[in-house]
KEVOKE-34048 format. One record per residue (C-alpha): residue in one letter; x, y, z. Coordinates in steps of 0.2 Angstrom, whole numbers, plus 5000, padded with zeros to 4 digits. Layout:
% KEVOKE-34048
AXYZ ...
//
This chain:
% KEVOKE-34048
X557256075336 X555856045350 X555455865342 X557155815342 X557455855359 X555755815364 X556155625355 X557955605365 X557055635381 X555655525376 X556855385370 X557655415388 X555955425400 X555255255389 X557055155393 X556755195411 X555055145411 X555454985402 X556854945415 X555954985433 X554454875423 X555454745419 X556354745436 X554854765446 X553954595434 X555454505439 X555254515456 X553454485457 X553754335447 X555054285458 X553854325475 X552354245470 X553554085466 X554354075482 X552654135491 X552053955483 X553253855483 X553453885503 X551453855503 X551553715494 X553153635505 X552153675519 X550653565516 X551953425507 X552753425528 X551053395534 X550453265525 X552253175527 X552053195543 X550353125544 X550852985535 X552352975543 X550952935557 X549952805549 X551652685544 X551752705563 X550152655567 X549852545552 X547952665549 X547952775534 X545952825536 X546552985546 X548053025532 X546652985517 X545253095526 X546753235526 X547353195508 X545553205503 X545253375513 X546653455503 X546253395487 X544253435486 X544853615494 X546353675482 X546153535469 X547753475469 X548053265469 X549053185479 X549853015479 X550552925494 X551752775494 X551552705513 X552752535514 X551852455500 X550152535498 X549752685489 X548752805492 X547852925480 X546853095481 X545953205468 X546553215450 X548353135451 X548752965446 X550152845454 X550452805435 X550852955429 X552752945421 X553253105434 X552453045448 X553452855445 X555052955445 X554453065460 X554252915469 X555952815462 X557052965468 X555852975486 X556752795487 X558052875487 X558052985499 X558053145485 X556553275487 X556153415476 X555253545481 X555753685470 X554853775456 X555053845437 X554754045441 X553254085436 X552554165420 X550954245415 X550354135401 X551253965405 X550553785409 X550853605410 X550853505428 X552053525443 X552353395456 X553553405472 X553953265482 X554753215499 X555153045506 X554753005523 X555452895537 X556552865551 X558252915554 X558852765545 X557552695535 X556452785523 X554552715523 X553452825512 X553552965501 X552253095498 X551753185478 X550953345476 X550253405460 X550453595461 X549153685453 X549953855449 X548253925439 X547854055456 X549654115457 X549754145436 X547954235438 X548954355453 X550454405441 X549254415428 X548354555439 X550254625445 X550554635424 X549054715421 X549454815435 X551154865431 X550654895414 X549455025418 X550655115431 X551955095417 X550855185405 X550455305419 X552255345424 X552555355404 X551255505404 X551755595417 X553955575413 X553355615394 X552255755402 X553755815409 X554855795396 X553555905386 X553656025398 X555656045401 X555656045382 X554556195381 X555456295396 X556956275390 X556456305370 X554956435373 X556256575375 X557056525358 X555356515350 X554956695356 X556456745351 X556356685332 X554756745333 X555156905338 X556656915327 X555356875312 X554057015317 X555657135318 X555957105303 X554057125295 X553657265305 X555157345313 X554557325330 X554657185344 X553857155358 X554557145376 X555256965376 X554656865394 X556156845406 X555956635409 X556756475406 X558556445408 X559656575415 X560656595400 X558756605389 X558456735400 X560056845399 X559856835378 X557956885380 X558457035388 X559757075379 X558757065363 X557257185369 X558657285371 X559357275355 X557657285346 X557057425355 X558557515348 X558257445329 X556257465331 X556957675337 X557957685321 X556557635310 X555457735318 X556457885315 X556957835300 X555157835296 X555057975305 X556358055293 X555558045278 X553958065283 X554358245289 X555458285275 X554158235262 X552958345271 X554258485274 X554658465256 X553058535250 X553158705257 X554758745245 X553958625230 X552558775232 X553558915232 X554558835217 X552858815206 X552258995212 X553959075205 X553658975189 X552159015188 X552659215190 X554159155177 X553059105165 X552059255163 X553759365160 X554459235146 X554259295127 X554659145115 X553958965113 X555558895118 X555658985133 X553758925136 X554158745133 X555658745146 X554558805159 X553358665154 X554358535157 X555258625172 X553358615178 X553158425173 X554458365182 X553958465198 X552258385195 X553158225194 X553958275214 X552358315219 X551858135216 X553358065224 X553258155239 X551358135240 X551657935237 X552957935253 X551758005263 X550657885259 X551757755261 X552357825275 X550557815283 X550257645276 X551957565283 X551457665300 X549657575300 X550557405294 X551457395310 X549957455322 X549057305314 X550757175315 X550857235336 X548957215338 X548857045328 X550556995342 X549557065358 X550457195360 X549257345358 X547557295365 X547157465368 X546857495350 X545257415346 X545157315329 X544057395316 X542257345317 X541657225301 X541057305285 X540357245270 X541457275255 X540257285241 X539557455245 X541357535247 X541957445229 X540057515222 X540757685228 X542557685218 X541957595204 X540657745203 X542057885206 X543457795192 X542057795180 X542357965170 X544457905172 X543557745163 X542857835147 X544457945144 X545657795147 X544257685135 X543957555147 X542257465154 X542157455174 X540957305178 X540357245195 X539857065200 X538257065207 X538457055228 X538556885238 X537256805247 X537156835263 X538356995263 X540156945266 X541057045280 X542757075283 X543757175299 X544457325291 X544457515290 X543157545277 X544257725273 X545557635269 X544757495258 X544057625248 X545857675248 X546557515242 X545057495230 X545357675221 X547257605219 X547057455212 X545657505200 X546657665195 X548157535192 X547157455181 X546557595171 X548257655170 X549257525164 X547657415152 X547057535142 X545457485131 X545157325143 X543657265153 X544057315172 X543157195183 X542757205203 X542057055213 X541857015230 X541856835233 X541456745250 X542656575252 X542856465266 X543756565279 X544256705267 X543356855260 X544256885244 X544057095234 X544557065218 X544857195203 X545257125188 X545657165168 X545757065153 X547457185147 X549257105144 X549257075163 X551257055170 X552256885169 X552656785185 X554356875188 X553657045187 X552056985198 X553256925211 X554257105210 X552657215206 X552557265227 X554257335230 X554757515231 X554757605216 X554757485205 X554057485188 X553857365171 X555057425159 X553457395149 X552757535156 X554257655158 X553257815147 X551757805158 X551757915174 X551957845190 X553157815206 X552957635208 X552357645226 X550457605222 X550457425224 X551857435238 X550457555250 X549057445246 X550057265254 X550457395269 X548757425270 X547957255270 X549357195282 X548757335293 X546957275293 X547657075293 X547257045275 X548657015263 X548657085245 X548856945229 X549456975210 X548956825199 X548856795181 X546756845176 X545756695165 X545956705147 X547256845150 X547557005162 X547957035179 X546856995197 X547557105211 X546457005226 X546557075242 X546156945254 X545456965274 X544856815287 X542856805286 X542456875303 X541556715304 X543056625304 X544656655318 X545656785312 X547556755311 X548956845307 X550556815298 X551556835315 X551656675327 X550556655341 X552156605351 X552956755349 X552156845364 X551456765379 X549456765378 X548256865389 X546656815393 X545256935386 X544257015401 X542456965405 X540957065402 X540557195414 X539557135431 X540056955422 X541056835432 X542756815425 X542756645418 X544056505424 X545356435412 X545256275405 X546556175415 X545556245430 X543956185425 X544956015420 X545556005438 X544056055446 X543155895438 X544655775440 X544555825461 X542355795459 X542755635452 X543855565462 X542955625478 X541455535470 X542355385468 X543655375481 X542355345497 X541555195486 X543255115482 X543755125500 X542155055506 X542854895494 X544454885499 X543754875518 X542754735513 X540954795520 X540554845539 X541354765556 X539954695567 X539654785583 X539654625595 X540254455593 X540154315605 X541154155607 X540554015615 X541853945626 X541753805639 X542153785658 X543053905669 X544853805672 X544653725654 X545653765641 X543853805630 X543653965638 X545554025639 X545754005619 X543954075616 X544654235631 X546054275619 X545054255604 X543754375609 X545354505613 X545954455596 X544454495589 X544254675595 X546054705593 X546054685574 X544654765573 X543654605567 X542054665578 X541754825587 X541754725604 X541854535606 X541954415622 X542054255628 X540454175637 X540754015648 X539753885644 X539653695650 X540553635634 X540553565616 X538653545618 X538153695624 X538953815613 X538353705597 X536653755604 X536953935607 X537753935588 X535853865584 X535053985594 X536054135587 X536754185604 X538454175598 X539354195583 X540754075584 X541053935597 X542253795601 X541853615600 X542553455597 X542153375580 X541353235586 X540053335594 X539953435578 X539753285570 X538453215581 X537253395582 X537253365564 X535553485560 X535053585545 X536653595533 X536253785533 X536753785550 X538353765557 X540053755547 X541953775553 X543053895552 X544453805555 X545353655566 X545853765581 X547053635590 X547153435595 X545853385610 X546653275622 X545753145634 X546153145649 X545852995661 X546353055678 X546752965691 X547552965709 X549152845710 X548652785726 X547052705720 X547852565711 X547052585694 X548352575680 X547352545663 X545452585659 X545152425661 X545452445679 X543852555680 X542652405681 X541652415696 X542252605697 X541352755698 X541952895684 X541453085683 X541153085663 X540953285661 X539353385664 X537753375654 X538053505636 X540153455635 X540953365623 X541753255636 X540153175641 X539753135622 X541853065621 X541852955637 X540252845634 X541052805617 X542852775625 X542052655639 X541052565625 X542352525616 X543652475633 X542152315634 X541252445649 X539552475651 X538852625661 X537852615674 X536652735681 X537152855693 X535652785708 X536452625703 X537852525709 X539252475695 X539652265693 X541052205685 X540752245668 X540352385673 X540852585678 X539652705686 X539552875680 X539353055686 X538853185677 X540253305683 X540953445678 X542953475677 X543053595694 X541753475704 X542553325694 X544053355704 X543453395720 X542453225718 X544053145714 X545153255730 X543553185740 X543653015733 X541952995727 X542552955713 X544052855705 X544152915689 X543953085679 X543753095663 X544153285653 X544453345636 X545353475635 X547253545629 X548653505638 X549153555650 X547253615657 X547553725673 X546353625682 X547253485684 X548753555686 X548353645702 X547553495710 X549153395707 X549653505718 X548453435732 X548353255728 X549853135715 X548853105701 X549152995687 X548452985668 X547852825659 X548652765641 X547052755632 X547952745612 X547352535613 X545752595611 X545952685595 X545752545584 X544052495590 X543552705590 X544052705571 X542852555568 X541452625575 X541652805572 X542752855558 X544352935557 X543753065569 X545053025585 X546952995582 X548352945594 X549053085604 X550453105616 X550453205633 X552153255634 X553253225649 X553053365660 X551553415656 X550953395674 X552253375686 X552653185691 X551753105677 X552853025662 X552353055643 X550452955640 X549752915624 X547952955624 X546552985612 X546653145604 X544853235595 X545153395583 X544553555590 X543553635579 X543253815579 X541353845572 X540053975566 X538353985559 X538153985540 X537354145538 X538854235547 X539654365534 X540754315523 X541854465527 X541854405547 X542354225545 X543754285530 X544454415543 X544354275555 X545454155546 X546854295543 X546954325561 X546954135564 X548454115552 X549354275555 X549354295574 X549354125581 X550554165593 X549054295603 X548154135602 X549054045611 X549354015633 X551054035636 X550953865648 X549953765632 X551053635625 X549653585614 X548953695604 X549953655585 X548753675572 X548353865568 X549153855552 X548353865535 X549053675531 X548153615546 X546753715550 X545753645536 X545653475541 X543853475549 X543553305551 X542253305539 X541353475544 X541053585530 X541953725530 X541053905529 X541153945510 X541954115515 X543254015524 X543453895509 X543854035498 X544954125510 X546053965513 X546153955494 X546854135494 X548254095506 X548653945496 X549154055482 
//
């Protein structure tokens, strides 16, 4: 019964498993889908975007420096139709059959972005694609291969996962499901238990009061009713017990009269009545002697069934004997029965070691006499044997004869009450010898067996649990609940194995959980950090200021500021020097400190530098060429801006003269000025011209257009030239109108603004770094900035060619899924 319930509720707990499995694999699939195809629409925008850019300008270097950026990052190829070229990056061909259709439905103006939901063990390539263009004309398309091999290695993980949790919550709901099973059936088991040692012995013990309110109702009202059988017995035993004994006082008196009778009778006739009155009272005597015994033996049967259950602890079991001497003894005493009955008593030699067995040696002599006397009795003439033999678990007294023995029926019948072969129906006896002896080996937990004797005969074996072996007893453990034997005195009492169990499961996981925390925290936080800024006024210093707060805030570094600095210069020196763990810079500058590769990598591009060529309206200077014969303020000494504007002025046809000197045509003077006393300069009118990078709108020049009406120069012509010379470091940028009050929209040169660290930073810094970059831009961020666009994952990585920090690398490959 308990495995068929115990199998419904495990068919059941296993379904349910299956189904929260399956429904929590489905939606991971379904998440880590949409988590990359989001990613991987998100970088398909930008680069459209970008190329969207270079059909504008008719210059791809910038859109193939990004395309190349992306592809030796993730690994993906890309192909890019812009008007009639096509671009390609990394591992993806234009001639690919999927990337031609791609591109003939781009024509089109179809994109396809979606994705197959992801499985564990699938393959084969992915591309999306989008067209890009105008309102009314479509000029490009761009093609992403989508490698999906990191996103199948994370549902992998969640399988893996899952699997374990499954197996996990399969444990614990079939635990359960044991548990219910055995609360609901433990009662029942009791019961049938206790029903079967009523039945045995007469007697049950008290049944346990748990499980289910109904179990417990019909466990008390079975104690009850056994207590009333287990009463009757008991005086039913009782009964005859005391009658047989009272019985014997009267079978006295009756011999004692014929005994007096006798002497008063005359003829033979007379004599040979009383004979026979006198045999058959002889034959009472034996009767009431054998209830006695049986009586007694039945009594001792019981005690032994009770103790075996639990339910006498106070009655110690019998200390171990060895059963040779005791058979030596009975053998010795049956022998002058022996010689008148004919027989030959033999006994085996003794086993080697001595064999002990738990039992009352009183009442082993007992069963010995009986069975010996048995087979005197009833084998006349025949060899009587008696052996102890050592076996396994079991320590077997055998007597044995070579007689007629009994058939199987008759060995299966030969231990009931008063029964007797009709074989041997004119030799005396009550038939209660072989019923006393079972009661007597079930009292000491042995159990008595007839079987057929080799050639011929009978073997009466009485057979008792070495004490080297556990000793069990016919009733079920389940029967009673178990107790717990007490500990030695001045011992400690000993906990119980689930304890012990629990005890080493709580060690371990104390052991093990500090360790596995330490992991998931991904080692210790630094206690200082410093970020190299810029000028006060500048918008180095303001992004670095909320950076630094950023940084404390999320717990990046146990304290972390901003330090102003004179620029792009100056705080790639203090990176060198180890005086600050992260600074800002342009990626020209970066490009030009160059320096030991060890040294100094990128985190990421922070935002868009913009150039800024400030003028005041009223000096009549309306394009840089207009700064011939001009004096210009080009940035202090350490700043990115004084590296930028000598490369701007180069490549407007303008040479730089010295400060002591006086500019000529072809010429501009420069000042080495700062952004604050650049302005003052230009208020004063010292100077004509200032020259800042910076992000748009810098408060600087925002509060002195409220002193003076300045103006801002379109310096986009030159970026053609700047690309020839330099690379794809500078793109064409606008200022957006109202920016700065009074001046219109400006195209300008634009420089990325990297954010950088030292090699030799921890990885655990820089990857908690790029989280915070990508997942709380918006604290990043001056709420007057209009230009601060790129702290995304999709453009953050475009470094203009600065290596990013290896723990950066891999942590933008996380993201990317």
């Amino acid at each position: 019964m308990r495995l068929r319930v115990l199998g419904v509720l495990s068919v059941l707990c296993l379904a349910v498993v299956f189904l929260i499995s399956g429904t929590i694999l489905t939606s991971a699939s379904r998440e880590l889908t949409q988590e990359l195809q989001i990613n991987r629409a998100a970088s398909l925008n930008r680069l459209a975007q970008v190329a969207f850019d270079a059909s504008a300008d008719g210059d791809t270097a910038r859109l193939q420096r990004e395309m190349d950026t992306y592809s030796g990052l993730y690994g993906e190829g890309i192909v890019v139709r812009v008007q009639q070229a096509v671009l390609q990056s990394g591992s993806l061909a234009a001639d690919r059959p999927d990337v031609q259709d791609a591109l003939s439905l781009a024509r089109l103006n179809v994109s396809n972005t979606a994705l197959e939901p992801l499985e564990p063990f699938s393959s084969g390539p992915r591309v999306i694609f989008r067209p890009f263009g105008s309102a009314s004309q479509v000029l490009g398309a761009v093609v992403l291969d989508v490698d999906a091999g990191a996103a199948r290695q994370k549902l992998r993980e969640r399988w893996f996962a899952v699997g374990l949790a499954a197996l996990a919550l399969a444990a614990v709901l079939l635990l359960g499901a044991a548990r219910v099973t055995g609360w609901v059936l433990r009662p029942v088991q009791r019961l049938n238990s206790a029903v079967h040692e009523l039945e045995r012995t007469g007697r049950a013990g008290r049944l346990p009061e748990d499980g289910p309110p109904e179990l417990r109702e019909l466990s008390r009202s079975f104690t009850v009713m056994a207590r009333t059988v287990s009463a009757s017995m008991a005086a039913q035993r009782q009964l005859i017990a005391d009658a047989s004994h009272q019985l014997r006082n009267p079978v006295g008196a009756l011999r004692l009269r014929l005994d007096l009778l006798q002497l008063e009778l005359k003829t033979a006739r007379e004599h040979d009545a009383a004979e026979r009155a006198v045999a058959e009272l002889d034959r009472v005597e034996e009767i009431l002697d054998g209830v006695l015994k049986l009586a007694a033996a039945e009594h001792r049967a019981s005690e032994g069934y009770l103790r075996a259950a639990g339910n006498l602890e106070d009655l110690p079991a019998p200390d171990p004997v060895d059963p040779y001497p005791v058979l030596q003894g009975e053998i010795e005493r049956a022998a002058p029965l022996a010689e008148q009955a004919g027989c030959r008593l033999a006994l085996s030699p003794p086993p080697q070691p001595p064999a002990l067995v738990s039992c009352h040696p009183a009442e082993l002599a007992q069963m010995a006499a009986e069975l010996i006397n048995n087979a005197l009795k009833y084998a006349p003439g025949a060899t009587v044997t008696a052996a102890v033999k050592p076996g396994g678990d079991r320590v077997v007294v055998e007597i044995s004869d070579d007689g007629p023995g009994l058939p199987a029926p008759e060995r299966a019948s030969a231990a009931t009450r008063f029964w007797r072969s009709p074989r041997h129906s004119s030799v005396p006896g009550t038939g209660l010898g072989m019923t006393i002896v079972g009661e007597l080996a079930a009292a000491n937990g042995g159990r008595l067996v007839l079987a057929e004797a080799a050639p011929h005969g009978l073997a009466a074996r009485l057979e008792f649990p070495s004490t080297r072996a556990t000793v069990r007893f016919r009733t079920p453990a389940a029967a009673v609940p178990m107790r717990r034997p007490p500990a030695p005195d001045g011992a400690a009492p000993q906990p119980p194995r689930r304890s012990v169990l629990k005890s080493v499961f709580a060690v371990g996981l104390a052991a093990g959980l500090p360790p596995a925390l330490a992991a998931c925290t991904g080692g210790e936080r630094p206690a200082d950090l410093v970020v190299a800024g810029g000028e006060p006024g500048g918008f180095y210093l303001e992004f670095s200021t909320l950076l630094a707060a950023a940084l404390e805030r999320h717990g990046v570094a146990g304290h972390a500021r901003a330090e102003a600095t004179g620029g792009s210069l100056d705080n790639i020196a203090e990176l060198k020097a180890g005086r600050a763990a992260f600074a800002v810079a342009l990626a020209d500058a970066a490009g030009q400190a160059g320096g030991d590769e060890s040294e100094i990598t990128a985190v990421g591009k922070v935002y868009e530098n913009y150039v800024h060529c400030v003028v005041r309206k009223d000096s009549g200077i309306r394009d840089i060429a207009g700064l011939a014969g001009r004096r210009v303020a080009v940035g202090q000494p350490g700043s990115g801006t004084s590296l930028t504007t000598p490369r701007l002025l180069e490549a407007a046809g303008l040479g730089t003269a010295p400060e002591s000197s006086a500019p000529s045509a072809g010429t501009a003077a420069v000042e080495h000025l700062g952004l604050n006393d650049g302005i003052a300069a230009l208020k004063a009118g010292t100077v004509d011209a200032l020259f800042w990078s910076g992000g748009v709108p810098t408060a600087a020049v925002a509060a002195a257009q409220q002193d003076v009406a300045l103006g801002l120069l379109d310096l986009s012509g030159l970026l053609p030239e700047l690309r020839r010379r330099y690379g794809g470091l500078y793109d064409r940028v606008l200022v957006p109108e109202g920016s700065y009050p009074g001046i219109p929209a400006v195209w300008t040169v634009g420089a990325p603004n990297l954010l950088l660290c030292r090699r030799d930073l921890d990885d655990a810094t820089v990857e908690r770094t790029v989280q915070l970059l990508v997942h709380s831009a918006a604290e990043l961020i001056p709420q007057s900035s209009l230009g601060v666009q790129f702290l995304s994952a999709e453009s953050l990585i475009n470094t203009a060619g600065v290596p990013l920090h290896p723990a950066a690398a891999a942590a933008y490959r996380a993201l990317h899924g």
